[in-house]
C-alpha beads as a LAMMPS data file, in Angstrom:
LAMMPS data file: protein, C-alpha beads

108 atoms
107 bonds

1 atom types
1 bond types

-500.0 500.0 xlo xhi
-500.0 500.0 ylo yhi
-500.0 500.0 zlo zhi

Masses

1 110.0

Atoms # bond

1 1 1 -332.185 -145.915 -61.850
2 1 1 -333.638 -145.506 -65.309
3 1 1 -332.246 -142.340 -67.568
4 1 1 -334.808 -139.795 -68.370
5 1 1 -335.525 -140.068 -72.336
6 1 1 -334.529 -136.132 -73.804
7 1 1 -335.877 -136.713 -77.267
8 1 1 -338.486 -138.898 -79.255
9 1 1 -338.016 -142.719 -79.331
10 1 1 -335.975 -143.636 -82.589
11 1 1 -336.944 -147.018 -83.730
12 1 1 -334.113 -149.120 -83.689
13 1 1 -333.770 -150.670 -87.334
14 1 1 -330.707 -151.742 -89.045
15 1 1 -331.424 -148.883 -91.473
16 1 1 -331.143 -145.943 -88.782
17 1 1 -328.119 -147.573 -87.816
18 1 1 -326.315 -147.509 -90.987
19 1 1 -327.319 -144.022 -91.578
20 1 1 -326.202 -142.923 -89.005
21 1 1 -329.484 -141.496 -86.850
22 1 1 -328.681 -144.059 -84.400
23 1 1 -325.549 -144.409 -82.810
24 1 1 -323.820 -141.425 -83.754
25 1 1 -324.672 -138.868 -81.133
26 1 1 -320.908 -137.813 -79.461
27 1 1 -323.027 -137.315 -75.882
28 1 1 -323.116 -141.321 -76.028
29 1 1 -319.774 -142.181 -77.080
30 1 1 -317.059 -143.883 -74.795
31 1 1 -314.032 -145.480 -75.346
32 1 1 -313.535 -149.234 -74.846
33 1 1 -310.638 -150.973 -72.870
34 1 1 -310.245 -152.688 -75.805
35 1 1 -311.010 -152.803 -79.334
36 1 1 -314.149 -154.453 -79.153
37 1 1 -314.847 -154.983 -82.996
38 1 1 -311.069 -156.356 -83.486
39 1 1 -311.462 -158.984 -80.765
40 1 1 -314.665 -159.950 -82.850
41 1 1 -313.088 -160.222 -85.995
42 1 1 -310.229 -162.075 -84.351
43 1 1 -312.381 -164.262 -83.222
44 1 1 -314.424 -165.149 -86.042
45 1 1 -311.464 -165.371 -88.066
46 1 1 -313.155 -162.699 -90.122
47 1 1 -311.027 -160.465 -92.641
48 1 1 -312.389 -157.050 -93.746
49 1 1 -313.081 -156.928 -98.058
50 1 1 -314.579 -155.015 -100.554
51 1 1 -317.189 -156.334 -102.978
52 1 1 -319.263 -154.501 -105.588
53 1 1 -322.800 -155.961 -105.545
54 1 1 -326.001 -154.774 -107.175
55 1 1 -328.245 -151.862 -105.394
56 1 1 -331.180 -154.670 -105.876
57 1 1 -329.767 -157.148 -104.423
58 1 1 -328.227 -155.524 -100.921
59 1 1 -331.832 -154.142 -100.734
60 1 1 -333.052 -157.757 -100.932
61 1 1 -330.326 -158.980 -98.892
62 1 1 -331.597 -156.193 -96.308
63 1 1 -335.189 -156.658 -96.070
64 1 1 -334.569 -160.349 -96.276
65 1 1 -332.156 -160.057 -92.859
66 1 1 -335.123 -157.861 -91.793
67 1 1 -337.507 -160.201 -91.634
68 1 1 -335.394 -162.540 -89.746
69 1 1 -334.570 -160.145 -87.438
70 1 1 -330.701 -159.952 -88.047
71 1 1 -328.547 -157.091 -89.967
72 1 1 -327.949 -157.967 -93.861
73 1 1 -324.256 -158.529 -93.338
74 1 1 -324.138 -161.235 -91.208
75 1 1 -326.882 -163.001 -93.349
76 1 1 -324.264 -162.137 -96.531
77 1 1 -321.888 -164.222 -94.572
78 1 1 -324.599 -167.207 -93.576
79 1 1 -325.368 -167.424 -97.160
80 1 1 -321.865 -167.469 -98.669
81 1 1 -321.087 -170.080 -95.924
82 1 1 -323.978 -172.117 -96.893
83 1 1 -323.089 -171.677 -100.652
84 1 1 -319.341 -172.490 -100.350
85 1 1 -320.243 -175.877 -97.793
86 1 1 -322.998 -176.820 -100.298
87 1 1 -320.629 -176.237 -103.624
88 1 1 -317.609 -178.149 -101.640
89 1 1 -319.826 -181.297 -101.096
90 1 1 -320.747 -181.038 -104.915
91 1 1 -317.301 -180.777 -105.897
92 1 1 -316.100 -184.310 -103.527
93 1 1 -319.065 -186.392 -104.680
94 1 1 -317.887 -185.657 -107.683
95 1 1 -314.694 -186.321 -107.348
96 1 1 -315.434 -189.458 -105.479
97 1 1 -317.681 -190.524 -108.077
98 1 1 -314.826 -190.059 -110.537
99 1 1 -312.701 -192.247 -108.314
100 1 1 -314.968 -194.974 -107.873
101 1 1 -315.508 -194.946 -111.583
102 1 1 -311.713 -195.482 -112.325
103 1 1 -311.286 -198.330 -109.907
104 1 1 -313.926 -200.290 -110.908
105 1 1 -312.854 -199.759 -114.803
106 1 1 -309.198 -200.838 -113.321
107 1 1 -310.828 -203.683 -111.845
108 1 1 -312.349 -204.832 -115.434

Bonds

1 1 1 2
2 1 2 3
3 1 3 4
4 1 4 5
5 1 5 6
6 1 6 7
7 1 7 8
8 1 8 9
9 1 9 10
10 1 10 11
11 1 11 12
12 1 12 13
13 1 13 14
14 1 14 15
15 1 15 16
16 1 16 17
17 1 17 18
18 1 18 19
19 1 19 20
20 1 20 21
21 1 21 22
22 1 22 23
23 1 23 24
24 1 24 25
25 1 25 26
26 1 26 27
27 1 27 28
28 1 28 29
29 1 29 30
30 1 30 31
31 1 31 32
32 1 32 33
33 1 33 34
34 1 34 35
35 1 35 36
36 1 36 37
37 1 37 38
38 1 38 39
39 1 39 40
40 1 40 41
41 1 41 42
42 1 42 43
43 1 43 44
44 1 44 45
45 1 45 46
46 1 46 47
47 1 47 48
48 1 48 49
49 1 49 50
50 1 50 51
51 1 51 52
52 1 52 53
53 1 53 54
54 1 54 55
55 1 55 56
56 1 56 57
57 1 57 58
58 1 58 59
59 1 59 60
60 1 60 61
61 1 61 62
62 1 62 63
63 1 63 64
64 1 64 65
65 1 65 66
66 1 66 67
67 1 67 68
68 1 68 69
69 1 69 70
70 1 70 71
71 1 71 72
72 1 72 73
73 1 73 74
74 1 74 75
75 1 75 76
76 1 76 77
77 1 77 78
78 1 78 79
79 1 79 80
80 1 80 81
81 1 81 82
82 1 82 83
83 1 83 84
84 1 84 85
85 1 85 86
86 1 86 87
87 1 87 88
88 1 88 89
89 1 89 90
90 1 90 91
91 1 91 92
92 1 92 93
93 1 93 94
94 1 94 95
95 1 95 96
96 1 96 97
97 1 97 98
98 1 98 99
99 1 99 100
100 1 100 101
101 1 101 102
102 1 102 103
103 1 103 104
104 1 104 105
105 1 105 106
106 1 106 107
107 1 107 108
């Protein structure tokens, strides 16, 4: 049994949901057993922050997750991730470099 539509379509965009014309309308709120977005978080290990970053760049950040079909702050989170793997591995070849380097002048 399909619900009869009251109003025009509202595209659903990551935009309209952030500001608030989607997903705000009290006839289509309920309450969850449980806290839904905690149990996320929880899982995810993820801990709430506050950042100030340029207007450009959440726009780019947003039209970037756009085009991949995804919301910008999970793709904030993919490219931190990627950034901090990517600048670890720097860091230990580095470091094993260094190592390397001082054994074989030991060695000498």
């Amino acid at each position: 049994m399909e619900k009869e539509m009251t109003g025009p379509k509202i595209e659903s965009t990551a935009e309209n949901w952030e500001n608030r014309v989607l997903g705000a309308d009290e006839a289509h709120v309920r309450v969850d057993d449980e806290d839904l977005e905690s149990l996320i978080n929880e899982s995810l290990n993820l801990k709430v922050i506050s950042i100030r970053l340029e207007e450009s760049l959440i726009s780019d950040f947003k039209m970037i997750a756009k085009h991949h079909g995804m919301s910008y702050q999970p793709l904030m989170r993919q490219v931190l991730r990627r950034f901090a793997d990517a600048e670890t591995r720097r860091i230990l070849r580095k470091y094993i470099a260094a190592e390397k380097e001082n054994k074989s002048e030991k060695v000498a």
